[in-house]
C-alpha positions as CSV (number, residue, x, y, z in Angstrom):
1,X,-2.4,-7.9,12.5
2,X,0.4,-9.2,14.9
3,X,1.6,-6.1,17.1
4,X,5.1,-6.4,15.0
5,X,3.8,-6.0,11.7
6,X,1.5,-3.2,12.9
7,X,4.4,-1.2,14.1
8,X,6.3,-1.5,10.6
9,X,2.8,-0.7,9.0
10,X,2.2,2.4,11.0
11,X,6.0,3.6,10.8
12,X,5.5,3.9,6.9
13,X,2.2,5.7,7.2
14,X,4.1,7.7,9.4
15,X,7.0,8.5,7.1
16,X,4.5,8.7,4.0
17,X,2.7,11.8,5.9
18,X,6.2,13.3,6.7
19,X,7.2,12.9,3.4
20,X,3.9,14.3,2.2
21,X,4.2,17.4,4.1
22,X,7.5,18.0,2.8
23,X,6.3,17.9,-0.5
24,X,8.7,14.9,-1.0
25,X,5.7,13.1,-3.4
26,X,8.3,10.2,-4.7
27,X,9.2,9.5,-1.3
28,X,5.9,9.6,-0.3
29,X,4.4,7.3,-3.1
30,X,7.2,4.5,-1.7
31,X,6.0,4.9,1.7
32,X,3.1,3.9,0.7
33,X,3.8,0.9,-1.5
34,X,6.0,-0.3,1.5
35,X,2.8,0.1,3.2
36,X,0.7,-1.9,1.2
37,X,2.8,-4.7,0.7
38,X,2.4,-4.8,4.5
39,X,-1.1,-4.5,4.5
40,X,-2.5,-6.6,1.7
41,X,-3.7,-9.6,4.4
42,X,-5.8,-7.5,6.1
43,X,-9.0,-6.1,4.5
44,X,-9.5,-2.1,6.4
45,X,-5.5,-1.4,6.8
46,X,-5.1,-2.6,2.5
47,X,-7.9,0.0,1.8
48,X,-6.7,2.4,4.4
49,X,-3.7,2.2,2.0
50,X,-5.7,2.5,-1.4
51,X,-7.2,5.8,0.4
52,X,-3.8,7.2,0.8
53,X,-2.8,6.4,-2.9
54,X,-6.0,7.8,-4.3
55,X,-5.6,11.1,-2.4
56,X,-1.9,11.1,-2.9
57,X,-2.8,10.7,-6.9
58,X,-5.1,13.3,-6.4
59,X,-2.8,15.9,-5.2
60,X,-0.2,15.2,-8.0
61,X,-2.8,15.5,-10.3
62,X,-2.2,11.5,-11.7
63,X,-5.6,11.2,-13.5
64,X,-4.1,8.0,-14.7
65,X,-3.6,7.0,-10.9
66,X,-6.8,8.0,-9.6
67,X,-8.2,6.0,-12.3
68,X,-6.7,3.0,-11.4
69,X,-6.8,3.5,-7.8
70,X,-10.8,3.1,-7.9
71,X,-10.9,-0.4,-8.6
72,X,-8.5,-1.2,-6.2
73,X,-10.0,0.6,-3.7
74,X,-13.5,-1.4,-4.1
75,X,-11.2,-5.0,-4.7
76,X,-8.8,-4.4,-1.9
77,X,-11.5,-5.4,0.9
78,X,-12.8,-8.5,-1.0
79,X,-9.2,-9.5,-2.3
80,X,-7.5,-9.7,1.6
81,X,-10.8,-11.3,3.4
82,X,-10.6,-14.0,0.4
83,X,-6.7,-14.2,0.7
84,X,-6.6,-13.3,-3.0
85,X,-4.3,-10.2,-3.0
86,X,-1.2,-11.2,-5.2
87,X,2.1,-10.9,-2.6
88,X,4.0,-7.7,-2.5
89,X,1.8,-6.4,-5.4
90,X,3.0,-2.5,-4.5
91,X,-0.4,-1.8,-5.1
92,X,0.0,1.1,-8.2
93,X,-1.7,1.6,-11.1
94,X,1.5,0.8,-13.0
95,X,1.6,-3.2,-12.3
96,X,-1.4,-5.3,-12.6
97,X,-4.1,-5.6,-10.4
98,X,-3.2,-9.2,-9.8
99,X,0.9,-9.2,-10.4
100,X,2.5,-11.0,-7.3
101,X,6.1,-8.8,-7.2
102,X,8.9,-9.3,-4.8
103,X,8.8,-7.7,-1.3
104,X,12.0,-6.0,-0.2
105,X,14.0,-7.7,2.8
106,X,13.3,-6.4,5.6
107,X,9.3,-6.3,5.0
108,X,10.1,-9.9,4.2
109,X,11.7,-10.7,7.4
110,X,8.6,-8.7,9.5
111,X,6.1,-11.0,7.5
112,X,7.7,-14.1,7.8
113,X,7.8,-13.3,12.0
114,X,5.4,-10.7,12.4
């Protein structure tokens, strides 16, 4: 991970725990799917993220999320060390495990020159 990219990755880990403390969940949850679309070529900061979703889904009580954050959590690895995770997938249990998606701007821009 370029020094660039890892900036923008950490700043919305940073902003996901702020949010999180503030009990801001939504906020939060976007934070972390900014994060994972940021993360999704490199194996231990795309699980890193998966982490954070599962516990995130924990504390909201989203058995539907924890559900689906378990496979992703054992695929994540795999899917970035094979190049296999689907671009800007935001990496929740409500698009498919495979769905490519659209990545806002200004990600875009810090993956296209990271």
């Amino acid at each position: 991970m370029s020094p660039t990219l890892r900036r923008a990755f950490e700043r919305e880990l940073v902003q996901f725990a702020e949010k999180s403390a503030a009990r801001e969940l939504d906020a939060a949850w976007k934070c972390l799917e900014r994060a994972h679309a940021l993360s999704q070529g490199y194996a231990v900061p795309h699980v890193r993220v998966h982490g954070a979703m599962f516990w995130l889904a924990v504390r909201r009580g989203d058995v539907r999320e924890i559900l689906g954050q378990i496979p992703r959590l054992l695929l994540a690895g795999p899917a970035s060390l094979l190049g296999r995770a689907p671009r800007g997938n935001t990496g929740g249990s409500n698009v498919g495990i495979l769905t490519p998606m659209a990545i806002p701007s200004d990600l875009e821009e810090i993956l296209r020159h990271p």
